[in-house]
C-alpha positions in Angstrom: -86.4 -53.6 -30.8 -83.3 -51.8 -29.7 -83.1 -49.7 -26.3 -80.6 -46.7 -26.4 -79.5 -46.0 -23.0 -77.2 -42.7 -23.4 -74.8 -41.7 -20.5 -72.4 -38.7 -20.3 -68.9 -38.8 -19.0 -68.3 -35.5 -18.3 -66.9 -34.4 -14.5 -67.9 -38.1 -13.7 -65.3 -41.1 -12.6 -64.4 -43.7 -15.1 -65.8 -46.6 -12.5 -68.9 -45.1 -11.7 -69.7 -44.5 -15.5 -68.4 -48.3 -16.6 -70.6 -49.8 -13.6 -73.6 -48.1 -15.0 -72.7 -48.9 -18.7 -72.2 -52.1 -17.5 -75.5 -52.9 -15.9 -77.4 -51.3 -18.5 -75.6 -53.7 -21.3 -76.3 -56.6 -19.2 -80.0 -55.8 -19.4 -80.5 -54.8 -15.6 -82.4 -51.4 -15.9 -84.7 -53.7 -18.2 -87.9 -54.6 -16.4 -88.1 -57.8 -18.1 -84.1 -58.8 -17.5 -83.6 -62.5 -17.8 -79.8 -63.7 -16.9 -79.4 -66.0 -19.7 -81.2 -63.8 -22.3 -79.0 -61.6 -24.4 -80.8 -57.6 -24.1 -81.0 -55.5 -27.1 -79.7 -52.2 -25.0 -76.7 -50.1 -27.5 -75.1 -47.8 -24.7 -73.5 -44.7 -26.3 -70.7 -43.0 -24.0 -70.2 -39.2 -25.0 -67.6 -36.5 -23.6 -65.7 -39.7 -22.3 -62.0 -37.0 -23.1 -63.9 -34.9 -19.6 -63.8 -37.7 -17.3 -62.3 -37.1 -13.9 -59.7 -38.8 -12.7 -57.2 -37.9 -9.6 -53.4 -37.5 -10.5 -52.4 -40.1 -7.8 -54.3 -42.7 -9.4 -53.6 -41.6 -13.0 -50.1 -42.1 -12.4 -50.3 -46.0 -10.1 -52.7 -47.0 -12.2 -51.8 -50.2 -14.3 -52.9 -52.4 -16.9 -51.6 -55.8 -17.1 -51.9 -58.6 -20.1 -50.2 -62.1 -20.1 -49.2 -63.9 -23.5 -48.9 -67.1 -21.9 -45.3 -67.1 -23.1 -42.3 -67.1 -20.3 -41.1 -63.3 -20.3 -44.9 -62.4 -22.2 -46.0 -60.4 -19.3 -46.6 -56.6 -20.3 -47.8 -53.7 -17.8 -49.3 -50.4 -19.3 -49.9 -47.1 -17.0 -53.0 -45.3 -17.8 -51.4 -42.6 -19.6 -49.7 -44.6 -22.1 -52.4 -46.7 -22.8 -54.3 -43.4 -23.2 -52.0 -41.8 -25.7 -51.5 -45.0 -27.9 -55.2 -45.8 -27.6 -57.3 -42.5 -27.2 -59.0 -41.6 -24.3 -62.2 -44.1 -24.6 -59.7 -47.7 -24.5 -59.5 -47.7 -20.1 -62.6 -46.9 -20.4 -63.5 -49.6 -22.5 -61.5 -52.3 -20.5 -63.4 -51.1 -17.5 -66.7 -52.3 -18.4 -65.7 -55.3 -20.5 -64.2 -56.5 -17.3 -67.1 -55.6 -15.4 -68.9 -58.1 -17.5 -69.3 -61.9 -17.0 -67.0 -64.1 -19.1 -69.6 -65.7 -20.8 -71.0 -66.3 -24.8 -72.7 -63.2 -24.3 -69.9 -61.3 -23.9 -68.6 -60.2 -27.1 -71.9 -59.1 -28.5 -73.0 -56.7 -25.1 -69.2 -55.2 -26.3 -70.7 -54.7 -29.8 -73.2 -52.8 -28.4 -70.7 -50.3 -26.6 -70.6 -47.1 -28.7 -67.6 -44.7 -27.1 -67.4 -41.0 -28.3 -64.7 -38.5 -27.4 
């Protein structure tokens, strides 16, 4: 059976809402949370366009990927990668680094559900 745990972005900081997303898609809020068991928790995100943000951090923040290729490293500020992605992708890179690297990892992302 599938848990819906719903959280709303709105006036809220993008950390605090992808530490809680996070836990909850990890199966912590469960009472019966098992580490090695996958939880069947879909989180759904809504007003995630209303989440608050300070300009000062807006404009330092980065994002950085590697290619593993010389001359294949490539940084992003969090505006561009909010115009080219929509306002849900930092967001979404948030918690999916908040989660263990693990086997488990690509289906707890499944269960993300991000609305604008």
């Amino acid at each position: 059976m599938t848990q819906e745990y719903n959280i709303d972005a709105a006036g809220r900081t993008l950390g605090r809402v992808a530490s809680e997303a996070a836990k909850a898609l990890m199966g912590k809020t469960n009472v019966d949370y098992t580490p090695n068991k996958r939880s069947d928790v879909r989180v759904s995100i809504s007003n995630v366009s209303k989440l608050h943000m300070r300009e000062r951090k807006r404009m330092q923040k980065k994002y950085t990927t590697y290619s593993g290729y010389p001359g294949g490293l490539k940084k992003e500020s969090y505006t561009s990668l909010k115009s080219r992605k929509g306002a849900g992708e930092p967001l979404r890179l948030a918690i999916k680094r908040m989660l263990p690297r693990n086997t488990m990892l690509t289906e707890r992302m499944k269960n993300l559900v991000i609305q604008d």
